[in-house]
C-alpha positions, 0 to 999 in steps of 0.5 A, spaced: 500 500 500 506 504 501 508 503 493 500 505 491 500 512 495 507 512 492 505 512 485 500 516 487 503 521 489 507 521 483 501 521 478 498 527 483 504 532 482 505 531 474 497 531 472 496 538 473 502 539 468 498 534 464 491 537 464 488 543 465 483 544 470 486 540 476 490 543 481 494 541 486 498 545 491 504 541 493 508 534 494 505 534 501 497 536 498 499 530 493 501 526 498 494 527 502 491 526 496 494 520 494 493 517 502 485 519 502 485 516 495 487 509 497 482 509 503 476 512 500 478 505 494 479 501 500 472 504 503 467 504 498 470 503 491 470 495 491 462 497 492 462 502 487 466 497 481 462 492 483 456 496 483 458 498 476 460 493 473 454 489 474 451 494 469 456 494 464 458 487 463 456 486 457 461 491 455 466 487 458 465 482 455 463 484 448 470 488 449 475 481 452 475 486 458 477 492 455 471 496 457 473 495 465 478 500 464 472 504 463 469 502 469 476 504 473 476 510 471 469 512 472 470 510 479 476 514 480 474 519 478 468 519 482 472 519 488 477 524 486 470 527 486 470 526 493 476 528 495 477 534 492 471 536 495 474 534 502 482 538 501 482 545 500 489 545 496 486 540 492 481 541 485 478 538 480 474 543 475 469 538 471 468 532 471 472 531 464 479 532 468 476 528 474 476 523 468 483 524 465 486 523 473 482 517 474 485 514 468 492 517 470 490 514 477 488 506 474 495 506 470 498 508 476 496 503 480 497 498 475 505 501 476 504 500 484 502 493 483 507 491 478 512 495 483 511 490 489 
């Protein structure tokens, strides 16, 4: 879990510079952001891609599973919604860089993954 909020913390510093509409204020905002992303996926995103993925499994399977990262970033993004909602330093402005950092955010824990 230590090398997700890691990599989080690397994605949450370089997405800004990637995406208007997100902004970040520092390492330490990122950090925070990266630690309460993991708890908030810890807490309720397992519900939320299940919940999802209930609707759109046709999707997936049509896709061979593609679709799920579909599902992965949706879901992030919603709690980077969330989150953002609950940092004051940190802000997302619309749903479509909340979307765009989701994504960033599933490849990232794909890295952490990899990483251990």
């Amino acid at each position: 879990m230590i090398a997700t909020v890691l990599v989080l913390t690397a994605v949450a510093v370089f997405t800004p510079q990637l995406l208007k509409g997100i902004r970040v204020k520092d390492i330490s905002t990122a950090l925070v952001v990266a630690a309460l992303f993991v708890v908030l996926n810890l807490l309720i995103g397992w519900l939320l891609k299940g919940l999802l993925s209930l609707f759109v499994w046709p999707l997936v399977w049509l896709t061979f599973g593609l679709a799920s990262i579909l599902v992965t970033s949706t879901v992030n993004a919603v709690l980077l919604k969330v989150t953002a909602n609950l940092i004051e330093p940190f802000d997302i402005d619309g749903w479509l860089p909340a979307f765009g950092m989701g994504f960033l955010f599933a490849l990232g824990g794909q890295v952490a993954k990899i990483l251990t």
